[in-house]
C-alpha positions as CSV (number, residue, x, y, z in Angstrom):
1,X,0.0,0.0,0.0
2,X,3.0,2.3,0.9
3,X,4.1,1.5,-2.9
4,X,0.6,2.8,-4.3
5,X,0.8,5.9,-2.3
6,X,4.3,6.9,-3.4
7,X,3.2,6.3,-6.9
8,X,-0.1,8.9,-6.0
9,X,2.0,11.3,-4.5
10,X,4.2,11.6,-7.7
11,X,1.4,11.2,-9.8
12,X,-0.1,14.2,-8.3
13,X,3.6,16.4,-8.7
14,X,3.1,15.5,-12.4
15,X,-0.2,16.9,-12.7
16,X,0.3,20.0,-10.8
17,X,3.2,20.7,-13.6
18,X,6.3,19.5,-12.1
19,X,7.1,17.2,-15.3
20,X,10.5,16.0,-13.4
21,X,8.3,14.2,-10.9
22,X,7.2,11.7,-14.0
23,X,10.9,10.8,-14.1
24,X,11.0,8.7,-10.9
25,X,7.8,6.4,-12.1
26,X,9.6,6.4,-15.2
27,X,13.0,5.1,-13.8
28,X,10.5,2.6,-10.9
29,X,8.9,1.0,-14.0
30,X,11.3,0.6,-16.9
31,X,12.4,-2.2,-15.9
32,X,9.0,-4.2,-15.9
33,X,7.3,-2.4,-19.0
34,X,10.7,-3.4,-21.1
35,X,10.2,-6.7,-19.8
36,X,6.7,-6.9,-21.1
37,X,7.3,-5.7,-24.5
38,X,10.2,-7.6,-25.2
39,X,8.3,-10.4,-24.0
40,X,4.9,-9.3,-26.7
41,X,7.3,-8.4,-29.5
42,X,10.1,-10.7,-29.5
43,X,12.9,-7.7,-30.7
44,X,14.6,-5.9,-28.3
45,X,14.4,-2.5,-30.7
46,X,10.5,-3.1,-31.0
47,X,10.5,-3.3,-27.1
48,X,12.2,0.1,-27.1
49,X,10.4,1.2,-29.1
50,X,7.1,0.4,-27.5
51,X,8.4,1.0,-23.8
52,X,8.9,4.6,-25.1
53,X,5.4,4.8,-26.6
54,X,4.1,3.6,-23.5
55,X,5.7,6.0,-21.2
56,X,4.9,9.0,-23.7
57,X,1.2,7.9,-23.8
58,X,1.1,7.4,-19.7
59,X,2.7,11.0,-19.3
60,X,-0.2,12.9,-22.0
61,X,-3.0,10.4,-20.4
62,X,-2.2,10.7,-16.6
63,X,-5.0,13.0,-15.8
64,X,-7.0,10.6,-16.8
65,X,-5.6,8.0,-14.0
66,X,-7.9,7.4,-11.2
67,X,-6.6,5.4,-9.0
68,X,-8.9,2.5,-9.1
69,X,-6.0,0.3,-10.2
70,X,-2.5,1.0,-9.1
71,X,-0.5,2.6,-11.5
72,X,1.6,-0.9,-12.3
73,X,-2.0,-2.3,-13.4
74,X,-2.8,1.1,-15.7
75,X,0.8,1.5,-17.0
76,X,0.7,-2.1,-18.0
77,X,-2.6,-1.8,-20.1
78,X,-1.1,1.1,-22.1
79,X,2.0,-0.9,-22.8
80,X,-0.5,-3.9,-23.9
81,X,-2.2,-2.0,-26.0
82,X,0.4,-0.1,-27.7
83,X,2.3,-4.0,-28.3
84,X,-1.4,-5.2,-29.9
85,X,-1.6,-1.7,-32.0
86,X,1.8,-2.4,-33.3
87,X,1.6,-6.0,-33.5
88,X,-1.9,-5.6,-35.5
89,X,0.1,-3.6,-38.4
90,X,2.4,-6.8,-38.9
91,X,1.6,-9.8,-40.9
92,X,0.2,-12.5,-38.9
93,X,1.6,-15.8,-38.8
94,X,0.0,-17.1,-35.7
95,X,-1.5,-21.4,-35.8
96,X,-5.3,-21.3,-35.2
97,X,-5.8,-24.9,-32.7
98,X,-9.2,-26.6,-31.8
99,X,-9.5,-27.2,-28.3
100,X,-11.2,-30.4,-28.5
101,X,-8.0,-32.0,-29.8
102,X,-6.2,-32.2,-26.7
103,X,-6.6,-36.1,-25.3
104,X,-5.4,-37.4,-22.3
105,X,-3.1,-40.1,-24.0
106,X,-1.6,-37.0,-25.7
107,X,-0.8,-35.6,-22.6
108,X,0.9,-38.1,-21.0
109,X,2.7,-39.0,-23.8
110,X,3.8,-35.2,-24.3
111,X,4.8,-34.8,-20.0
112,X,7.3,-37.9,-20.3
113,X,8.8,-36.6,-23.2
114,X,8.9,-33.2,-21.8
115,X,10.2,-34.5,-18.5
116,X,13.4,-35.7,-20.3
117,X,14.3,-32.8,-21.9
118,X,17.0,-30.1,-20.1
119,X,15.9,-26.8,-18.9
120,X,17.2,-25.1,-22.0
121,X,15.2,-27.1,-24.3
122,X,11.8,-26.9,-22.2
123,X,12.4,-23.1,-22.3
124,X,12.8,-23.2,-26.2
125,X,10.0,-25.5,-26.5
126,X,7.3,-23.2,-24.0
127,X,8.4,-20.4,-25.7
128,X,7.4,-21.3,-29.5
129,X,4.4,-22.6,-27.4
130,X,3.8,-19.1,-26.3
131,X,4.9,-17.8,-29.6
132,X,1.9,-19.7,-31.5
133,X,-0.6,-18.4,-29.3
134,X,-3.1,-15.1,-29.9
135,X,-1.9,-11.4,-28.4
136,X,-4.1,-11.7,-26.0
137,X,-3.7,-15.4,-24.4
138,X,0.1,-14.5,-25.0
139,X,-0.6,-11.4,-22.3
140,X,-2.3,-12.9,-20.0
141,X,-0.2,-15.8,-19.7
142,X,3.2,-13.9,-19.7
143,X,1.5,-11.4,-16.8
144,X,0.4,-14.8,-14.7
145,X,3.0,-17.5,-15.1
146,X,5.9,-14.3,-16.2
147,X,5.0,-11.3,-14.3
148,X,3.5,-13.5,-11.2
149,X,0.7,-11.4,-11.6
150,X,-2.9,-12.3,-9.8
151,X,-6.4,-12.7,-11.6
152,X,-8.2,-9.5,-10.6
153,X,-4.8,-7.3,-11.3
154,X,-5.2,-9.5,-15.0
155,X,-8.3,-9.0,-14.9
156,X,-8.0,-5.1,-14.3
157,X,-5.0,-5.1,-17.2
158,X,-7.1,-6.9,-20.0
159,X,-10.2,-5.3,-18.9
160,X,-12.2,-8.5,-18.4
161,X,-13.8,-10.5,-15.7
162,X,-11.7,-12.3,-13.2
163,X,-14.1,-15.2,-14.2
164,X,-13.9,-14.4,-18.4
165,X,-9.7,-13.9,-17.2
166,X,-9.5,-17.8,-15.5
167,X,-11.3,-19.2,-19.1
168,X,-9.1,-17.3,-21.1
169,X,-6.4,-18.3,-19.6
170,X,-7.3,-21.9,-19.1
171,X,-8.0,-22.1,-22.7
172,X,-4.4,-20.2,-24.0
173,X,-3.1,-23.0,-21.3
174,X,-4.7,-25.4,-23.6
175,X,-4.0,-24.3,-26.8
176,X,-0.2,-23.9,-25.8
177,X,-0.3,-27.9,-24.6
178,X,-1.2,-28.9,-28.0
179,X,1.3,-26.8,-29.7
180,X,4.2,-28.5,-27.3
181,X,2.9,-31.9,-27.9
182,X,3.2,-31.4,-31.7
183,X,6.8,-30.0,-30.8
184,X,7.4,-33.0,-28.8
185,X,6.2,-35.6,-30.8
186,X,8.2,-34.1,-33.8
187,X,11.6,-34.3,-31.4
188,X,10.8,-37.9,-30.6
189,X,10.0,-38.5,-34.7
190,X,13.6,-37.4,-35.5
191,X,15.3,-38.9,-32.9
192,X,14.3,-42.1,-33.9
């Protein structure tokens, strides 16, 4: 709480004119909204590039904060949103799945084959997983499982439901088995 109240009483500086006072929020949060759009975009010059966006946006838009959220929550929308806007004017390449094509057979076959592999490999593998799916399950995976992130501060970020939040996630959860079972079953293919 001590944290959100620091982040108010800059806010406020800001708005009364003192535009030096945006620095600090800038310098407490660079960290974690590069994170998050290197994360979305996958180049570290895209990241910049929407990290600067963000910040620029947040800084014309403050007044508009109203401390419903904490500012974490709000900051992380607008660099969501500015990743989909610039990820919307590139090509897609992204694989559609069914969700009724994950089986339980598949599963276990996929977690024993996953089990064997080494921690570099399982990162490789989760993140063309994570790669393949949609902007959005892609957010609100990276902010849970990434960004340790709870489901009403998701919730808040996506500007959904809690409850509309757990189905999207369960079903990006889904969608990403089925991509690292083909993966997997692939691997095993060519090894043999």
């Amino acid at each position: 709480m001590v944290e959100h109240q620091q982040d108010n009483i800059y806010i406020t500086k800001v708005l009364e004119g003192d535009r030096n006072a945006f620095a600090y929020l800038v310098d407490k949060y660079k960290t974690m909204v590069y994170s998050l759009a290197l994360r979305l975009m996958k180049d570290r010059e895209e990241a910049e590039e929407i990290s600067q966006d963000a910040f620029i946006k947040a800084y014309q838009s403050l007044a508009s904060f109203r401390g419903k959220a904490k500012f974490s929550s709000w900051l992380y929308r607008i660099v969501y949103n500015t990743a989909i806007s610039k990820l919307r004017q590139q090509p897609a390449g992204r694989v559609s799945l069914d969700e009724s094509d994950i089986a339980d057979t598949l599963y276990i076959e996929s977690k024993q084959n996953y089990d064997t592999l080494s921690a570099g490999e399982r990162k490789k593998y989760l993140e063309k997983a994570l790669d393949s799916l949609d902007m959005d399950e892609k957010m609100l995976v990276i902010l849970y499982y990434y960004e340790e992130r709870d489901l009403d501060e998701i919730a808040t970020i996506a500007g959904l439901t809690k409850t509309n939040t757990k189905v999207k996630l369960f079903r990006a959860r889904k969608k990403m088995l089925v991509v690292l079972q083909s993966y997997l079953k692939e691997e095993t293919y060519n090894l043999l």
